[in-house]
C-alpha positions as CSV (number, residue, x, y, z in Angstrom):
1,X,15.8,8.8,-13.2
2,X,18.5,7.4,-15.0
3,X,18.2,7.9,-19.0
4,X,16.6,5.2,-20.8
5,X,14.4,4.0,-17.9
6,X,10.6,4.6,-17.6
7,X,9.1,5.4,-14.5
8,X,6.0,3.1,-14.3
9,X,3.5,2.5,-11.0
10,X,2.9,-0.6,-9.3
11,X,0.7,-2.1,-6.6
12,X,1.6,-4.1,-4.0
13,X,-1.6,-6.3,-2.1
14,X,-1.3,-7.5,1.4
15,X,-3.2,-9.8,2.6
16,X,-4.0,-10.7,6.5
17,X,-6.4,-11.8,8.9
18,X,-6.8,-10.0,12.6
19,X,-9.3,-11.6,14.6
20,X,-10.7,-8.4,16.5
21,X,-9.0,-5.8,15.2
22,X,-10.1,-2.3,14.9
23,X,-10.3,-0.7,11.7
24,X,-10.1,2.8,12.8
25,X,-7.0,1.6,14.9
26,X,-5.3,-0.1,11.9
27,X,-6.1,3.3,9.4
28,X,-4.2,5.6,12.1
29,X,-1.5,3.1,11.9
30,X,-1.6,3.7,8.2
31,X,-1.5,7.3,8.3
32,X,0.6,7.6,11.1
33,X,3.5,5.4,8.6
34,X,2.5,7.7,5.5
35,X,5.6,9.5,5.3
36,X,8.0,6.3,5.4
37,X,5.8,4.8,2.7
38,X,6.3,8.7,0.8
39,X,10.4,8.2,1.3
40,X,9.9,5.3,-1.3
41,X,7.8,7.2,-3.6
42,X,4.4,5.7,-2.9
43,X,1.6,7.5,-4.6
44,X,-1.3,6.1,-2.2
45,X,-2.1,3.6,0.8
46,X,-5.7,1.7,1.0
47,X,-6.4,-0.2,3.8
48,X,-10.4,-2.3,2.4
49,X,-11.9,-4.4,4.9
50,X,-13.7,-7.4,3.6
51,X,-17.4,-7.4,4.2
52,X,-18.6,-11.2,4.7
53,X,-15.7,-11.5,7.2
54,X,-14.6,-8.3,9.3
55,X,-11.4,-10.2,10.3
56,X,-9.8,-10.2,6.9
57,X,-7.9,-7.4,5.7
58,X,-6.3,-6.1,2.3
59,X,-3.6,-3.1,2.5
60,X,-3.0,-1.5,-1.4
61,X,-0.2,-0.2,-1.9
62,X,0.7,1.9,-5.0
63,X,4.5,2.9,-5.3
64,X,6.8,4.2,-8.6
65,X,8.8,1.7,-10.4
66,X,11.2,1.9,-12.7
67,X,12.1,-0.3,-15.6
68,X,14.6,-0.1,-18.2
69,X,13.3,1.2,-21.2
70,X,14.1,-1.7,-24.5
């Protein structure tokens, strides 16, 4: 980290729809892509799956930021 920047964490949401798509299948996709995600300093991965319509996803992504400090 440079000096005079802060390191801060951010979130990233992503929003889809897959019409018959399998959870499980979609979390070992997730796991299996966990150390890309670590190369850009992602602190953690959520895949939530909405309840009232099993089609529509959410994938949280946490990752480290940094911003100059004023």
């Amino acid at each position: 980290m440079a000096a005079g920047e802060t390191k801060v964490i951010r979130t990233l949401h992503l929003k889809f729809t897959l019409p018959g798509g399998d959870p499980a299948q979609l979390s070992a996709m997730i796991k299996a892509s966990k150390p890309f995600y670590e190369f850009f300093g992602t602190t953690r991965v959520h895949l939530l799956q909405n309840v009232d319509d099993p089609s529509r996803f959410i994938q949280v992504i946490d990752y480290e930021g940094r911003t100059p400090k004023l």
